[in-house]
Each structure stands twice: as structure tokens, then as C-alpha cells.
C-alpha positions in Angstrom: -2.2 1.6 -18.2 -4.1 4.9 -19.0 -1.4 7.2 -17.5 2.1 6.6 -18.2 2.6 8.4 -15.3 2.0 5.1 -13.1 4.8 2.5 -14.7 4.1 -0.9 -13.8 6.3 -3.7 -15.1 6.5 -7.6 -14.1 9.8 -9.7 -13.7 9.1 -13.4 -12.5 6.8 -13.2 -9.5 7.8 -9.2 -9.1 5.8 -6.8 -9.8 7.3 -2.9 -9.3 5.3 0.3 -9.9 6.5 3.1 -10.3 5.7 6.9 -9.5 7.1 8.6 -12.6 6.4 12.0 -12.3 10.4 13.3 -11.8 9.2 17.4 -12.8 6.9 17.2 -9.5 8.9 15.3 -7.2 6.2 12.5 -7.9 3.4 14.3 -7.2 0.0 13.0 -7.6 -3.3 14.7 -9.2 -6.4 12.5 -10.0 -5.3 10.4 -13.1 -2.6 9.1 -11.4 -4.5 8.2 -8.9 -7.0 6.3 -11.0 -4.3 4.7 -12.5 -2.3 3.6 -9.3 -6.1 1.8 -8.7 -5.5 0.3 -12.2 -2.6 -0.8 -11.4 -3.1 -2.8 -8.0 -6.3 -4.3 -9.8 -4.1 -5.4 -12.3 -1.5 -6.9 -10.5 -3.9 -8.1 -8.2 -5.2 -9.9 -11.2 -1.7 -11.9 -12.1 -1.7 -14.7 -9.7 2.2 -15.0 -11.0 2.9 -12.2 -8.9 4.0 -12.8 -5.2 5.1 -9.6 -4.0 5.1 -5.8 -5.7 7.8 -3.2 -5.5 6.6 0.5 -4.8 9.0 3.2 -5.6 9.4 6.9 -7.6 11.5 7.9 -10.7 13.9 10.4 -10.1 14.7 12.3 -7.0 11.7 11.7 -5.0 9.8 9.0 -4.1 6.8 11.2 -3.9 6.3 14.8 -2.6 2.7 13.7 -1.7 -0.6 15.5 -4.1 0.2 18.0 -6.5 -1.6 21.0 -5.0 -2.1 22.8 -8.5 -4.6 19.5 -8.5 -6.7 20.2 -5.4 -5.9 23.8 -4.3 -8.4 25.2 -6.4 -11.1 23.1 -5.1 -14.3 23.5 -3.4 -14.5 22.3 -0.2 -17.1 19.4 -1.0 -15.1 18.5 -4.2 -11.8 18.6 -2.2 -13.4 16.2 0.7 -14.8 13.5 -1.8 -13.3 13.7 -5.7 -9.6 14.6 -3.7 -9.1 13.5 0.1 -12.1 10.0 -0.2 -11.3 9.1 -3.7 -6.8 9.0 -2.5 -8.1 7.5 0.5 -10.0 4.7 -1.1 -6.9 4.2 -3.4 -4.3 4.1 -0.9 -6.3 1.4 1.1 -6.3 -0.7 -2.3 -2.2 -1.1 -2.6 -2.8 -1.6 1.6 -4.9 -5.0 0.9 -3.1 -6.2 -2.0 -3.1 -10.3 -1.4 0.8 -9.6 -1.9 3.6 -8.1 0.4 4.1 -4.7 -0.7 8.2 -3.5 -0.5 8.4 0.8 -0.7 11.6 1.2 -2.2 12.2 5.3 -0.8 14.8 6.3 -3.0 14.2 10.3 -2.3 12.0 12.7 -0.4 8.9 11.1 0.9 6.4 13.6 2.1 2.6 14.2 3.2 0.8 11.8 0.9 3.8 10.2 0.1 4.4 8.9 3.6 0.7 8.0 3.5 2.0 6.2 0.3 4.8 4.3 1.5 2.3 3.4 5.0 0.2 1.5 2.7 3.3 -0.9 1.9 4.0 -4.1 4.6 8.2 -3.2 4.1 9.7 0.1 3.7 13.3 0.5 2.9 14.8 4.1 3.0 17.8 5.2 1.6 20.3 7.3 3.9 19.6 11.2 3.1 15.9 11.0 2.5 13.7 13.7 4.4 10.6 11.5 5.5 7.4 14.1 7.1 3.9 15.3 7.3 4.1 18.7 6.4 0.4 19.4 5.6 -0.7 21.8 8.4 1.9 24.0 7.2 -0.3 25.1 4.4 -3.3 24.8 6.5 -4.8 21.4 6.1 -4.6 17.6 7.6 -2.9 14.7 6.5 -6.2 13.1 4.4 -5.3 9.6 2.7 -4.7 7.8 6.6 -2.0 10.3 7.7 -3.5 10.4 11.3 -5.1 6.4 10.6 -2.7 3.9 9.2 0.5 5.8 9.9 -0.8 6.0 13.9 -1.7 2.0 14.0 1.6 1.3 12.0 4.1 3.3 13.7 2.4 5.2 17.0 0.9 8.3 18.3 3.2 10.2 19.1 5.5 9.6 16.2 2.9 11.0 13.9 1.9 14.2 16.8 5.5 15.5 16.1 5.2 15.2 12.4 1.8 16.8 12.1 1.8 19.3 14.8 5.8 19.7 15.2 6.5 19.9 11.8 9.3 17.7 12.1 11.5 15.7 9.7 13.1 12.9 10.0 16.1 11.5 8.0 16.6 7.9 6.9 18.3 6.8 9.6 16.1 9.0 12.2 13.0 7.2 10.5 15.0 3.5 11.2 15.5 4.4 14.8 11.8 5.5 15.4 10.3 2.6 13.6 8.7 4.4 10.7 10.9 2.6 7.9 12.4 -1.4 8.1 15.9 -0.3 6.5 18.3 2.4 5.4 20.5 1.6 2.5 23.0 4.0 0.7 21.8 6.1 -1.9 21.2 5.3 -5.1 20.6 1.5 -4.2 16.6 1.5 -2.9 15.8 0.1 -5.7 18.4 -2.9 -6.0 17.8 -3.2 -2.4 14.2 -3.9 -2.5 14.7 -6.3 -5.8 16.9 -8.7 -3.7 14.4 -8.3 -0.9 11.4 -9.3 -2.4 13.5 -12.2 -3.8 13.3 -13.6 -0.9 9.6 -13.0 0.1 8.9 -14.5 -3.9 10.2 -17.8 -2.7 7.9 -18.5 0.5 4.8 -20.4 -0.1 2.2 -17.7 -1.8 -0.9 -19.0 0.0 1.0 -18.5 3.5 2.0 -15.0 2.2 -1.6 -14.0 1.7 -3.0 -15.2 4.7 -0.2 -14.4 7.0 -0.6 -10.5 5.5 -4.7 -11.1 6.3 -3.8 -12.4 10.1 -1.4 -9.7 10.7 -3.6 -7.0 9.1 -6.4 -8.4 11.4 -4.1 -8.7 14.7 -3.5 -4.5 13.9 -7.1 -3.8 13.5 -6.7 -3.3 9.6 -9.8 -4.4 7.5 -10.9 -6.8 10.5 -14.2 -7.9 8.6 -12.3 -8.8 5.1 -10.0 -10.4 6.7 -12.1 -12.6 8.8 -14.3 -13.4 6.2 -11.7 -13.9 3.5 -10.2 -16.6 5.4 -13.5 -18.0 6.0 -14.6 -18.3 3.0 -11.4 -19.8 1.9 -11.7 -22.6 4.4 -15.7 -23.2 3.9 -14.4 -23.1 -0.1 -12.4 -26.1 0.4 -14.6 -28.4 2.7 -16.2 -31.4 1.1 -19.9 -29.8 2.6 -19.3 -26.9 0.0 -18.7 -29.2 -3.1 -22.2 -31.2 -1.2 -23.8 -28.4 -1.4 -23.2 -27.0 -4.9 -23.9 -30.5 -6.0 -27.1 -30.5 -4.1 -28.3 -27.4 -5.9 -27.4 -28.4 -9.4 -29.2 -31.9 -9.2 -32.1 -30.2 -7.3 -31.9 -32.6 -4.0 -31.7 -31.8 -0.1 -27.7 -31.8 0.5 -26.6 -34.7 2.7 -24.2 -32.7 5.2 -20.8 -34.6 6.5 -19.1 -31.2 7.4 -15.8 -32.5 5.9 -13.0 -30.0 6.7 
């Protein structure tokens, strides 16, 4: 890993990263976001892995960007080396062929929602503060604040958030959809292990393509999706192997369309 900022450690078929920035409540600046991309490649990469664990060191799970990273910026730098560069990152950990489990174990704010969205389960322990606090210093949520977190959890959710300034605790966020669980605190962590326990022990392939279908079904990434699959199935048909065969030995392929 090239910032030791981003921890990421494999168990069995779990991987967990961690946010291990404990000083700034977690916050990110550029490097960790490059290597939070490193990171999902890599575990993307180990086909051991059947389901990743997100969470923060400390008592945050992540107070969003650092704005000693981006405050000073201009406003073209800010809109493409800051706000397109997280937003490309964050939609990364969102397609990961693996479920995603956001372990919350603290304060999970701005970007840090936006982080947690990008996970398929969220568990929350009890006295979390969960919000979008960004127009409070006079900007927008930028890495799918006012995208992701609207598909994934509703309008109106988010409108209170963003333009009421409101915070929700763990168990508010349970009751208006935004997390999956509340646990005590302290026990996120253990409580997201013996969760994705479970998930590690369902067939992989169905995994993947169930996260593909439901992605799809919620208008996320509609065009991978589709063409993933396909390609998977046309991958497997006997016409395929025809076809490569055909090529190599520099013939006209002789069609059965096998499924």
C-alpha cells in the first residue's frame, strides 16, 4: 500500500480496510484517496475474497475530506484533482464484485456518509452522529452526496441533511433507512466480522451477479452491469469457444449457438 493511512488486511475470504487517520477523525486528502483506489483494485484482484469490511480507526469512522487538503484550492483544481478524482474513487469501492459491510464505529460525516453510501450494508453503532454538513461552510456534498445517497435512501432524507443541517443518531439513521443496523458501541467492528461471515459462505458467483442485478434494478452503472453479465454468459457458450477456435485455425466458424 503506498499510504499507511489506508490499512487493508485479509482473513479467509474477508477482506477489511481501514480509514486510519485517528488525529483527523479519518479525514481524507488526496493520497489516501489514491490509496483507497489501490486498495479496492487490490482486493478486487484476490478472487479469495468474497466480501470486504469498511470501517475507521479510532473515534470516527470518517469526518469526510480534510479541508486543510482542498480549502486552498482553485476552483478548477477543487472541481477535478478534489470533488471528480473522490468521486471516481468512491464509485470504485461502489462496484466492487464483492458485498461491501461499513462497519460505523464513530462520527460519520459529509464525505464520510458518501463513504459509507458506497457500501451494500451499513451497520451503525448507537451514539454515532450520521450528516451532511457541507453547506455549512459553503459548498455541496461532491463525491454522490446528492447521487448515490438520493437513489439509496430518498429525497427527502438527504434535503433535510443538506439544506436542514440535520443529524441523525444511530438509531434515527435505522428508523429512516440510511443504515441496516445499530449495535452497541464499541462492537461495529465484531459486528460486521460475524456479518460478513455469513455473506462469505453463499455462492461467490451469485454474490456478484445478484450485486450487478440489484445495482442495475436501482439504476447504478446500468451499462456495466448489463454488459458484464453478458459477457459472462456469451463467455461460457460453446459458440464462443467456436469462435476463438475458428480464428486460431483461420476457418469460417460453424455456429450452433450452444448456451
Amino acid at each position: 500500500m503506498s499510504d499507511d493511512r489506508i490499512r487493508l488486511d485479509f482473513d479467509g475470504h474477508v477482506a477489511t480496510i481501514t480509514v486510519a487517520r485517528p488525529d483527523k477523525l479519518n479525514a481524507f486528502d488526496i493520497d489516501m484517496l489514491k490509496a483507497l483506489s489501490a486498495a479496492c483494485d487490490e482486493v478486487e484482484a484476490n478472487r479469495e475474497i468474497r466480501v470486504a469490511i469498511l470501517t475507521g480507526e479510532g473515534k470516527a469512522f470518517s469526518a469526510g475530506g480534510d479541508i486543510k487538503a482542498w480549502g486552498a484550492m482553485a476552483p478548477n483544481e477543487f472541481g477535478h484533482e478534489w470533488v471528480r478524482f473522490g468521486h471516481r474513487v468512491f464509485e470504485r469501492l461502489a462496484t466492487l464484485r464483492i458485498p461491501v459491510i461499513a462497519a460505523l464505529n464513530g462520527h460519520t460525516l459529509g464525505g464520510g456518509l458518501e463513504l459509507a453510501a458506497a457500501a451494500d450494508i451499513r451497520l451503525a453503532e448507537r451514539g454515532i452522529k450520521i450528516g451532511l454538513p457541507e453547506t455549512s461552510l459553503g459548498m455541496v456534498p461532491g463525491w454522490s452526496g446528492t447521487q448515490r445517497l438520493v437513489r439509496r435512501f430518498g429525497a427527502q432524507i438527504v434535503r433535510r441533511m443538506v439544506l436542514g443541517g440535520e443529524m441523525f443518531s444511530g438509531e434515527e439513521a435505522l428508523a429512516l433507512g440510511l443504515v441496516d443496523h445499530v449495535v452497541e458501541q464499541g462492537v461495529a467492528l465484531v459486528a460486521a466480522r460475524d456479518y460478513a461471515s455469513r455473506v462469505a459462505k453463499r455462492g461467490p458467483a451469485a454474490l456478484e451477479i445478484a450485486k450487478m442485478m440489484i445495482a442495475s434494478a436501482n439504476h447504478e452503472d446500468n451499462g456495466t452491469a448489463v454488459e458484464a453479465l453478458g459477457s459472462i454468459l456469451a463467455a461460457k457458450t460453446g459458440d464462443l469457444r467456436e469462435g476463438v477456435a475458428a480464428f486460431a485455425g483461420k476457418r469460417e466458424p460453424q455456429f450452433k449457438g450452444e448456451w
